[in-house]
VEXDOSE-478645 format. One record per atom (N, C-alpha, C): x, y, z. Coordinates in steps of 0.1 Angstrom, whole numbers, plus 2048, in hexadecimal, padded with zeros to 3 digits. Example, Ala and Ser with C-alpha at 12.3 -4.5 7.8 and 13.67 -1.06 7.14 Angstrom:
// residues 2
8847C784E87B7D384E8847DF84E8807EA8478897F584788180084F
***
This chain:
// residues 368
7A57546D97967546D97917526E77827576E677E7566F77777486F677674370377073A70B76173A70175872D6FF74C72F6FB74172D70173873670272873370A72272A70571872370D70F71770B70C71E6FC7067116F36FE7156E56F07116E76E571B6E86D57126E76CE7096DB6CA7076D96C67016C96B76FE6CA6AD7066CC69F7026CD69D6FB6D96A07026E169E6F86EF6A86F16F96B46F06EF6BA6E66F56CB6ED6F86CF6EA7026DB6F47046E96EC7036F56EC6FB7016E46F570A6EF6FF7106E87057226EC7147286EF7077346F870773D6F76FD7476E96FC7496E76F37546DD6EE74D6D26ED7406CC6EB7386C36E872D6C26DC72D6B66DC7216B36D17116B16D77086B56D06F86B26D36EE6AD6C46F369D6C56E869D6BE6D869D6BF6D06A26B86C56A86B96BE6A96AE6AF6AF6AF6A86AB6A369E6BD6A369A6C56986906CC6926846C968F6786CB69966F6C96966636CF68D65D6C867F6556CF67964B6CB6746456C767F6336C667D62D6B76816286B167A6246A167A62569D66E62769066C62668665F61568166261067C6556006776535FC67165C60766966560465E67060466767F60867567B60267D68960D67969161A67368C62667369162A67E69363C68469B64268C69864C68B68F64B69968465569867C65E6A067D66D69A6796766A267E68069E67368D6AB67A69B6AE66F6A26A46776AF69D6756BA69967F6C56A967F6C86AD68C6D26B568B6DC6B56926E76B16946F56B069A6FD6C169D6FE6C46A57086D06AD7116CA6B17196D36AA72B6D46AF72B6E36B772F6E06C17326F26CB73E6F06D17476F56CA7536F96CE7546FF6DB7636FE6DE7687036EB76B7116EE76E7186E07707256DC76472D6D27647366D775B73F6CA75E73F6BD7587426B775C7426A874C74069E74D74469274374268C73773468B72A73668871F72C68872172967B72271C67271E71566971770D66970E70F65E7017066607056FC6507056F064F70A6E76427006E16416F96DE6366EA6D76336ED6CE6276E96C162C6E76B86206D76B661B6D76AE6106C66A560F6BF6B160B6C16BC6066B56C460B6AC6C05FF6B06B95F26AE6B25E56AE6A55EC6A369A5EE6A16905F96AD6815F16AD6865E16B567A5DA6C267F5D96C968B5DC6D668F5DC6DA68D5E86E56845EB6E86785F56F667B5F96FB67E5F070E6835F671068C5FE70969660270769F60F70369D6176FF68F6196FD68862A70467F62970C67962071967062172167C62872568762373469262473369363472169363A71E69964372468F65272068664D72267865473067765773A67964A74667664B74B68265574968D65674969665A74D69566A74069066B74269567B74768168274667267874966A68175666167B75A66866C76866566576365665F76B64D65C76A64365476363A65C76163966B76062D67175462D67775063967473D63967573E63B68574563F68D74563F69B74B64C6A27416556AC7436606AE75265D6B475C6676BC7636696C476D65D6C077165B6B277F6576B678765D6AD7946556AB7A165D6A279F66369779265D69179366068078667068178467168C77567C68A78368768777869067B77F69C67777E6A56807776A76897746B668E76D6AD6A177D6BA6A77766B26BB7736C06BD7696C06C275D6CA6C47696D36D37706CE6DB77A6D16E47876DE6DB7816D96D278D6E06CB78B6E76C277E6EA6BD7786F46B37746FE6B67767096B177171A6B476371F6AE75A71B6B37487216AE7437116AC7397166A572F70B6A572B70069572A6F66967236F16897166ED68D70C6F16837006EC6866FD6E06766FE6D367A6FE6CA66E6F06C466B6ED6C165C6DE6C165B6DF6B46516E36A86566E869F6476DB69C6406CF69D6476C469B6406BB6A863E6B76B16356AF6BC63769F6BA63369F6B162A6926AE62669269D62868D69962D68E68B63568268362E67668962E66A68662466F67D61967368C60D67C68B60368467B60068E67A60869767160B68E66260C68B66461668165661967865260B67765B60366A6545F76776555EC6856575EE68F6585E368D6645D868466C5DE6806775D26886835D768F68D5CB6906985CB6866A25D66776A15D06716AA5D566C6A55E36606AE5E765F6AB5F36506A35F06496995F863C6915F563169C5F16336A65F16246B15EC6266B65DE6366B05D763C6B35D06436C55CC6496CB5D564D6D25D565C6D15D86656DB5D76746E05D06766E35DE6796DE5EB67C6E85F76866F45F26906F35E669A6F65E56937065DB6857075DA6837125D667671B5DD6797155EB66D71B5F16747206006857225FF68472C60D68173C60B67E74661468373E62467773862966D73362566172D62365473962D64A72D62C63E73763763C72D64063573464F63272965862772265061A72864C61072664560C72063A61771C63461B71862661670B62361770461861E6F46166216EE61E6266E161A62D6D962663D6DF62363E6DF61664F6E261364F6F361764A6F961A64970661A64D70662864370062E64370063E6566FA6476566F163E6656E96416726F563D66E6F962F67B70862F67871063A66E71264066E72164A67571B65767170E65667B70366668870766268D70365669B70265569D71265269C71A64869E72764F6A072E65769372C66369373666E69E73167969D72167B6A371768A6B47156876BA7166736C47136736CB71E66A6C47206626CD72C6596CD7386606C473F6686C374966E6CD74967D6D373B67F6D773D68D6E973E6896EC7396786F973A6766FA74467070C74266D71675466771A75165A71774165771B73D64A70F72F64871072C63770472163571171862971470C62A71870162270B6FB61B7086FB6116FB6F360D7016E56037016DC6027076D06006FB6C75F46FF6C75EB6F76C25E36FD6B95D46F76B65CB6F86A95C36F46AB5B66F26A85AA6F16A65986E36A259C6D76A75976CB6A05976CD69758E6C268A58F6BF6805886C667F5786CC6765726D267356B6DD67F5656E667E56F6F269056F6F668E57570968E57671169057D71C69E58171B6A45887256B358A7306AC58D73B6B558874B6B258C74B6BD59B7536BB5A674F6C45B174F6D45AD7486D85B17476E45B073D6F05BA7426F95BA73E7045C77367105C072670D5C371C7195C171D7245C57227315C47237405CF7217485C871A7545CB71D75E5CA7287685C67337655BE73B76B5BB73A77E5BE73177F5BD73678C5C37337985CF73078C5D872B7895E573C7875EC7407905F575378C5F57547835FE74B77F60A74877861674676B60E73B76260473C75B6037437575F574E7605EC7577615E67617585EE76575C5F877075E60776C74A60676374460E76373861275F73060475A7335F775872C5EA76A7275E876F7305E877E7335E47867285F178372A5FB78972160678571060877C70E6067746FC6017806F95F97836FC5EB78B6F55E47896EE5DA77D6EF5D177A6EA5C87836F45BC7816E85AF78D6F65A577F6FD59D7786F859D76C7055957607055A07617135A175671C5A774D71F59C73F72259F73A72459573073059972F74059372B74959B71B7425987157475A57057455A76FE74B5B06F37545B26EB7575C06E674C5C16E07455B96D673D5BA6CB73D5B76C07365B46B57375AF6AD7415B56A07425B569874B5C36937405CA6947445D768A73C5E169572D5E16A372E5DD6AE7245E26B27285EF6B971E5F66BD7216046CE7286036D67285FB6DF72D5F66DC73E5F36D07405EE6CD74D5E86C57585F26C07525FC6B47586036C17546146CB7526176D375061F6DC75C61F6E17606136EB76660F6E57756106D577460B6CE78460F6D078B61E6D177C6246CF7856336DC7836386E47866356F37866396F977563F6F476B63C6FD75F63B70275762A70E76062E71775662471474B61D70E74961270F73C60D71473560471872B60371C71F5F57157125F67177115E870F7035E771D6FC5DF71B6EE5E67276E15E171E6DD5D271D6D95CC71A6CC5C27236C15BE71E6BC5BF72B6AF5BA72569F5BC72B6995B172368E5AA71468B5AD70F67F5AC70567C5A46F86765B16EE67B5AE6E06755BA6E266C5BC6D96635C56D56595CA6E064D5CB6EA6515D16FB6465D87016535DE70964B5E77166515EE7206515E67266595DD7376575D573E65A5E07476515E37546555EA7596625E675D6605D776866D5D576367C5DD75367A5D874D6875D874B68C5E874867C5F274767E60275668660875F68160376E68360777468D60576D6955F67716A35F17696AA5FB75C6A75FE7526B26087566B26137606AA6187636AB62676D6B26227796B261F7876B961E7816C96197766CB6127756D860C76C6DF61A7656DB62575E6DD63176B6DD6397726DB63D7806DA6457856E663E7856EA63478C6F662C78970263177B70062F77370D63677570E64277570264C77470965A78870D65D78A70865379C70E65679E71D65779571F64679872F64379273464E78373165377E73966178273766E79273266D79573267878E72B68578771C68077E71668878770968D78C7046847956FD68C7A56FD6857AF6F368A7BA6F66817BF6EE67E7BF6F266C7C46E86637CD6F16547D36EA64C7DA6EF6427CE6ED6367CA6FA62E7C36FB6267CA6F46197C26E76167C66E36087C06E95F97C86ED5EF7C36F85E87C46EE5DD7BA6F25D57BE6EC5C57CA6ED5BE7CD6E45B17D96F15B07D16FD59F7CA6FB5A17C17005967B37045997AD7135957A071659879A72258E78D71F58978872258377672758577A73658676E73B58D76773F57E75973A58174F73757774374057574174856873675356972B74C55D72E74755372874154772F72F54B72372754572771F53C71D71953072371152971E7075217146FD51F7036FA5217056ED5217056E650F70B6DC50F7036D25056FA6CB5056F36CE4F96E46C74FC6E56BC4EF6DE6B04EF6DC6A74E76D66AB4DA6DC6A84D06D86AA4C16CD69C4BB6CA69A4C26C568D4BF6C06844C96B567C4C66B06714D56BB6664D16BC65B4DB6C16534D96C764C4E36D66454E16DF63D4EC6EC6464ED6EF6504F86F86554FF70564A4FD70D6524F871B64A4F97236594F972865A50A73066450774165B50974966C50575866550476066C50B75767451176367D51C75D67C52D76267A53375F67954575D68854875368A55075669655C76069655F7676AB55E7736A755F77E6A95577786AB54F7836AB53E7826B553778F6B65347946C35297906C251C7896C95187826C950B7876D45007896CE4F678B6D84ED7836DB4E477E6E84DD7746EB4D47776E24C77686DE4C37666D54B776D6BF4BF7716C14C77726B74CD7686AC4D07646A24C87596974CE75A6914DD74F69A4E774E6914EE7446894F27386844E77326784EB72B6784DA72466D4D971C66A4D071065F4CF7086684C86F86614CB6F66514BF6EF6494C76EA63F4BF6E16374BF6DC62F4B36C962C4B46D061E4C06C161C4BF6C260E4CA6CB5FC4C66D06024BD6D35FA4B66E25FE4B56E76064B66F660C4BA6F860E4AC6F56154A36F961C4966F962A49970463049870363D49A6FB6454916F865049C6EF65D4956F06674976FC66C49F6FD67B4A270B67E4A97196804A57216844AC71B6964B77216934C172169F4CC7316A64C872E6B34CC73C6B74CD73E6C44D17496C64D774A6CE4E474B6DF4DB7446E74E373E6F84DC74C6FE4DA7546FA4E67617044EB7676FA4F17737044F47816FE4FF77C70150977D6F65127766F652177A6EC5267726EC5387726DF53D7636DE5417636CD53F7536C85437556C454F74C6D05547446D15657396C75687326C555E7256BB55C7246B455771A6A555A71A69C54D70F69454D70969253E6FD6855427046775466FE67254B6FE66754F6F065B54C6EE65F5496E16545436E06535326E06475306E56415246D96485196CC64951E6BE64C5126BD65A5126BC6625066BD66E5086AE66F4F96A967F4FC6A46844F56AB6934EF6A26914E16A76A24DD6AA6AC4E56B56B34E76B56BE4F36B86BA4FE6B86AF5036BC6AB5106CE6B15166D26B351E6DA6BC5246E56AF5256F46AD51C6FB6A451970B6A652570D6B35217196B952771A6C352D71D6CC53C7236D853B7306DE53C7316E75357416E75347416FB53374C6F953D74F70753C75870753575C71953076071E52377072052877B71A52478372052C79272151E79572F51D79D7345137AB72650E7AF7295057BB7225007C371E50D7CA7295107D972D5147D37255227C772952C7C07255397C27155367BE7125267BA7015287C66FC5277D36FE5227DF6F85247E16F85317E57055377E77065477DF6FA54E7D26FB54C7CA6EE5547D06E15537D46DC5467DB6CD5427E96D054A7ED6DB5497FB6D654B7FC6D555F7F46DD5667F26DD56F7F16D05727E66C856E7E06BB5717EA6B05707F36B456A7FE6A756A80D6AE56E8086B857A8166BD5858116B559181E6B45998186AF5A98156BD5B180B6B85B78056C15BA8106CB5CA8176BD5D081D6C45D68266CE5D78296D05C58306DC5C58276E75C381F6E85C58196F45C18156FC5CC8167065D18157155D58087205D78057225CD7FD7295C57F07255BE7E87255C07DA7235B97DA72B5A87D97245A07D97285937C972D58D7CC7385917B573D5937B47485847AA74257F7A374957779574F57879475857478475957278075A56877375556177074C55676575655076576254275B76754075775B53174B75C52C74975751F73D75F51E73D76651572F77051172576651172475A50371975650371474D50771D74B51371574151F70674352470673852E6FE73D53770073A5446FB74354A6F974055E6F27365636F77355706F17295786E572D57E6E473B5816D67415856CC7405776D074156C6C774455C6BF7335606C872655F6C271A55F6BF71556B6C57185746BB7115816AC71D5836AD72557E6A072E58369472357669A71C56C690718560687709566
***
């Protein structure tokens, strides 16, 4: 690989093999302050592809500036020492890191943004726009438009937890290519909503995925530690730095799923974790008055595994209990028996792709 040229970033110019932390400016706050993104560059010593990784862009989905954090200063919260995953001396292209994207958001603990808008359905925004409007065309034009690939890093809205899992394009081969390289065992096919940063990224030729995994407003370890190892994965396949790709030993590419919805209001008592092999007609939770008398066994549609789960104990009729993809007989033994091999023997990724007619897509329910 050749030598690398300085990187500009709105002004500001990064030597190869160094970090620049730095900030995106977009507009004023009420107090006629400046408002701004935090943004960290990594510029390798070598050329090689731009990634741009975005957390927060949902201000209460929080594990995407943990992954981010861990990322670039490792366990000990401190740039430049033994534990940092990635020395900018030694990496080939660029990271452009965004642990916070919607900062507003974050600071009032809300999903949305203070004008109450979705940033997450308003790129590639307008200069003219909204306030959230105006902030997608910042992040758009200053970060998505300057990379070759987009990580978008995200969380289970309010009372919901996701098992890890990787949003893509399945039939997009570019972001097929790094969905498949992260390392999660279920992919789940998706463009994305309209006016998502995953979906309006991928139009103009940058590759995208989106992470999910566990639950808003906290840091999960598991979930910080999986986002890092599955970000190290990707820049292996791209040849950005060098490392041995850890692979699942099981994967499960997803076109339909399941959800469960509540048969009843009441007190959530489920009996299976995110996570778990489910078998059709199988109880996995059951409803009850406030008084703990039951009133409604749950139970699972099909053979699958639950990718989703409530997590909040009060539910109403209809409420969204479980999701679980559809996964054949012969696939769900393989999955158990997999799960209780060491992993170190294994070789080979055990990949399925997952049709179920009368599913539904991830584009059908996030567009609702």
């Amino acid at each position: 690989m050749r030598e690398a040229a300085n990187f500009d970033f709105c002004g500001k110019t990064i030597a190869p093999g160094n970090r620049l932390e730095t900030s995106l400016e977009i507009g004023h706050d009420p107090m006629g302050q400046s408002a701004e993104i935090p943004i960290q560059i990594l510029h390798g010593s070598k050329t090689g592809p731009t990634i741009a990784i975005i957390g927060a862009i949902h201000g209460d989905e929080l594990n995407g500036t943990g992954i981010i954090h861990h990322l670039v200063y490792g366990d000990d919260h401190r740039p430049d020492t033994s534990d940092d995953h990635i020395d900018p001396t030694r990496l080939s292209g660029t990271l452009i890191l965004v642990p916070v994207a919607n900062v507003e958001a974050m600071m009032m603990n809300s999903r949305t943004s203070p004008d109450g808008r979705d940033l997450n359905r308003l790129f590639p925004g307008t200069l003219e726009g909204s306030q959230t409007s105006r902030l997608a065309h910042a992040i758009f034009t200053h970060i998505v438009k300057r990379s070759d690939y987009l990580i978008d890093l995200h969380t289970a809205p309010r009372s919901r937890m996701n098992v890890p899992q990787i949003r893509a394009d399945l039939d997009n081969p570019k972001c097929k290519k790094i969905a498949r390289a992260f390392g999660t065992k279920v992919i789940m096919n998706s463009k994305g909503p309209k006016g998502s940063i995953r979906r309006e990224a991928t139009k103009i030729d940058v590759p995208a995925i989106l992470l999910e995994s566990g639950s808003s407003h906290r840091f999960e370890r598991e979930a910080v530690v999986g986002g890092v190892k599955g970000i190290l994965n990707v820049l292996s396949k791209l040849k950005m730095i060098e490392r041995e790709i850890e692979k699942p030993h099981w994967r499960i590419l997803v076109r339909k799923f399941r959800w469960v919805r509540a048969p009843s209001g009441g007190i959530l008592h489920t009996l299976v974790p995110g996570g778990a092999v489910v078998k059709e007609g199988e109880a996995i939770a059951y409803v009850t008055d406030p008084f703990g008398a039951r009133v409604d066994d749950v139970f699972s549609p099909v053979n699958g595994y639950v990718v989703g789960l409530a997590t909040t104990p009060l539910i109403r009729p209809g409420d969204p209990i479980a999701n679980i993809v559809f996964v054949r007989e012969k696939k769900l033994q393989e999955i158990i028996a997999k799960e209780c091999m060491n992993e170190a023997l294994l070789h080979e990724v055990a990949e399925q792709e997952i049709e179920d007619d009368e599913g539904s897509t991830l584009d059908e329910t996030e567009a609702q």
